[in-house]
N, C-alpha and C positions, 0 to 999 in steps of 0.2 A: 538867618539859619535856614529860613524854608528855600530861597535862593541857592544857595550851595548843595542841601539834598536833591534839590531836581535837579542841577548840574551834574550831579554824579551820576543820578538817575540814567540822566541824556546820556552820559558819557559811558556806562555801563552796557542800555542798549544797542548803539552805535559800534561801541565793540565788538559786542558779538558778531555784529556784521562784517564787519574787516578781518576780524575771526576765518571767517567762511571764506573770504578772499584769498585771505594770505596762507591756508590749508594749502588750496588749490595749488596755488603757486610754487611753495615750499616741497608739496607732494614732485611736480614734476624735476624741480632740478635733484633734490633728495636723490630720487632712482635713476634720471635720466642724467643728470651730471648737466644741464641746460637751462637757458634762461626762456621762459615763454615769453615773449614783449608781447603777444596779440592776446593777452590772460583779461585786462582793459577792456579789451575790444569783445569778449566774449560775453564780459557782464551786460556789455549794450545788447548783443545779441538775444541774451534772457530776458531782459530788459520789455525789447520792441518785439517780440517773440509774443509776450503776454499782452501788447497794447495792440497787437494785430488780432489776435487771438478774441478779446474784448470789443474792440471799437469794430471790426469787420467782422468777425463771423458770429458775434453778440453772443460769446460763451461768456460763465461764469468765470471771476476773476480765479479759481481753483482748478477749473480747465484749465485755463488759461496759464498757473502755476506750473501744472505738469506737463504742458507742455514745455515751459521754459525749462523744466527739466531736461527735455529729451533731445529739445533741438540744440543747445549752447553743445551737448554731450556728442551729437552726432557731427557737430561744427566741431570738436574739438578731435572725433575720434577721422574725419576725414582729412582734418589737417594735418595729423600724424602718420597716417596712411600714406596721404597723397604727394607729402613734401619733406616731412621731419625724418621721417625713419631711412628713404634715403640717405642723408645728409648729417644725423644723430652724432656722429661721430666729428665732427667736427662744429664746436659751440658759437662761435662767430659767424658761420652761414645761418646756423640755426635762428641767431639774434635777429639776422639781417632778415629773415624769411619769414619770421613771426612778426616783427615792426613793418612791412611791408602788408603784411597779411591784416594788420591794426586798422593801419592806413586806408586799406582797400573796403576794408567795412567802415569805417565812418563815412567815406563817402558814397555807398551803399546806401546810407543810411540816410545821408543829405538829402540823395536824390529822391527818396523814397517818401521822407516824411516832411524836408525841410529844416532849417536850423532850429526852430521853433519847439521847445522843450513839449513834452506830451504830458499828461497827466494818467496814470497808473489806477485803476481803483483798489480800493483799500479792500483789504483781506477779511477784515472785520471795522467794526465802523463803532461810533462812541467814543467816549470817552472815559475815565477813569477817576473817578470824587479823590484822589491823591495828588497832593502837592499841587493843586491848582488846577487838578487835571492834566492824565496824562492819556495820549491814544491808545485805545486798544488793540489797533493794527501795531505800531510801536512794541505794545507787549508781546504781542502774536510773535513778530518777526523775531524778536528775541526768545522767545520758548523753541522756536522752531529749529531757528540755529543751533541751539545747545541741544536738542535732539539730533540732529544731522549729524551734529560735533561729536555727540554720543554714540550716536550708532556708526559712525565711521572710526572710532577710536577702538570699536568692539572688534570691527571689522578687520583691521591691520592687525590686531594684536592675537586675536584668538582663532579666525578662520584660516586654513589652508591656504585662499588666495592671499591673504592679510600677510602671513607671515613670508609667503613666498615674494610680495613684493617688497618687506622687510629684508629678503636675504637680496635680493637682487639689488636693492639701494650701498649693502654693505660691501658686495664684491660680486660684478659684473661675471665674470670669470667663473667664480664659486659656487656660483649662482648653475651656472648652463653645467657645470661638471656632475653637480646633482640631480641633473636634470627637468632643471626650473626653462622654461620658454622665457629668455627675457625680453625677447619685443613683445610677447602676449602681455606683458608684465608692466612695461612704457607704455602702450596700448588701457591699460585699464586703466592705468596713474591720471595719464589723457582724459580721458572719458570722464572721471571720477571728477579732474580737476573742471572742468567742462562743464558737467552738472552742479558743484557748489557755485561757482560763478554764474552761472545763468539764475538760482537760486538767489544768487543776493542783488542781484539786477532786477528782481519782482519787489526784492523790499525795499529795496534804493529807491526804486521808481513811484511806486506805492506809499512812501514814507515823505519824498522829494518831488520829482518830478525825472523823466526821463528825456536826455537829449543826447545827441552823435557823440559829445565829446565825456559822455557822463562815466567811462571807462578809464580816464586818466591819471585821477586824483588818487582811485582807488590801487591802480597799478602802483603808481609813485608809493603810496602809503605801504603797499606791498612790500617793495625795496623795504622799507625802513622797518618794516616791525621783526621783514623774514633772517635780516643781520642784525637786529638786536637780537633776536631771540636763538638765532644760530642758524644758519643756512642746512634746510636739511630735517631741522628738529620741527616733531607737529605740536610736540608739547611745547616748544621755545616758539612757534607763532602764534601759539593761541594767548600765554603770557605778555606776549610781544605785542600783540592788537590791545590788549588792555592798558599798556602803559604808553603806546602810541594813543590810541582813543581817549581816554582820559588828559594824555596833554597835549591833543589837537581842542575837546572840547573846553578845556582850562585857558586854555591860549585863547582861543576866539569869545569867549566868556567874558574871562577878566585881564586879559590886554589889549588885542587888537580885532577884530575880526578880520582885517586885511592879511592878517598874519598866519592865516588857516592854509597849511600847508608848508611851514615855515621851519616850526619846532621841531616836526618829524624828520628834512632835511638836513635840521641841525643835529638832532640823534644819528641819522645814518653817520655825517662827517665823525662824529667825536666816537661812535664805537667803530668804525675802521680805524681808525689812529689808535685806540688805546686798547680793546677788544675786541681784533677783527674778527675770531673764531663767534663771538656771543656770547649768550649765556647760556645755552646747553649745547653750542657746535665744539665738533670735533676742533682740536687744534690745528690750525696751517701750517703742513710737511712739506720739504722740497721734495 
């Protein structure tokens, strides 16, 4: 029994992380009608942001947090600027300029630090007299998430910008007739999506360890939680991390561990074939 509670435990916190990921993700095509492929690539960003920040200029790892804030955010707000907003209009360059842009940071990142995974220090440090002990950094990153999750669900729903980049997700068009800015509006999605990804590349890193390629798993994972849960919907990817997370952690638990990465794959195939809309996306119109 105490086996299966910290299993859940794992799998609960770890959510929340993928949570924050698939936010991000979900946020930019939502309003921007596009797929990010450099969203991966941003978490490393956050990531090695706070292991530079630590190991070189010997700030606390919470310096160090907020800057992974600022910089993934300003990576993200210059890639929109510099290449997407051009090209927005057409989602296949876009794909092709983001996965390029992926590429070009990991090996950024080679050069920089080496293939050789880094170690992140912990947010908070001990451990937890529960189920065997659990880390406190662990709990951390989880309270933290769900406040972020919080105050950014406040955000869209009840501020001025919130709902403005609500209206612009619903109708492009509709949007600019009422005199909403919609690239001010892709621009913050950007930014926003930027900052939770560099966010969970301090816990990923902190929780794990940090390496070049430590942006992939979570991207993939992205895919699969952002089409179960609906393409689009933030409430259908925060649901959607949790029933991904749960049977990534169940699977490498009590199947395979080889298999980590497998199940969620197999969720993407079986809801395009049976429900490609999700469970809270709009239906697919010609």
């Amino acid at each position: 029994m105490t086996g299966i509670l910290n299993t859940v435990v794992n799998a609960s916190l770890i959510s929340a992380l993928y949570a924050l990921v698939a936010i991000g993700f979900t946020l930019i095509f939502g309003v921007g009608g596009v797929l990010n492929l450099s969203h991966g690539a941003t978490i490393t960003v956050g990531a090695f942001t706070a292991y530079f920040v630590t190991s070189v200029l010997g700030a606390s790892i919470w310096v160090a947090t907020l800057a992974a804030l600022v910089v993934p955010a300003a990576f993200a707000a210059v890639l929109y600027l510099g290449l997407i907003r051009r090209v927005q209009d057409d989602p296949i360059t876009v794909m092709i300029l983001t996965l390029v842009t992926a590429i070009v940071v990991e090996e950024v990142v080679k050069i920089l630090v080496g293939t050789q995974s880094r170690a992140i220090p912990s947010l908070l440090g001990g451990q937890l007299a529960l189920l065997g002990g659990i880390q406190r950094n662990r709990v951390l990153a989880f309270a933290l998430s769900w406040i972020v999750i919080g105050v950014l669900f406040a955000l869209v729903n009840y501020s001025q910008t919130g709902k403005a980049i609500l209206a612009t997700s619903m109708s492009n068009r509709g949007a600019s007739i009422v005199g909403i800015e919609t690239d001010r509006m892709y621009l913050y999605t950007w930014v926003i999506a930027g900052a939770l990804a560099g966010l969970a590349g301090v816990f990923l890193g902190s929780i794990q360890t940090a390496g070049w390629a430590m942006g992939r798993s979570p991207l993939v994972l992205s895919f699969s939680i952002v089409v179960l849960g609906g393409i689009g919907s933030i409430r259908g990817s925060l649901i959607g991390a949790y029933i991904i997370g749960f049977l990534e952690v169940f699977t490498v638990s009590y199947v395979d561990s080889s298999l980590s990465g497998l199940a969620s794959l197999v969720v993407l195939v079986v809801i395009l074939l049976v429900k490609p809309e999700g469970l809270f996306g709009r239906e697919l119109a010609e």
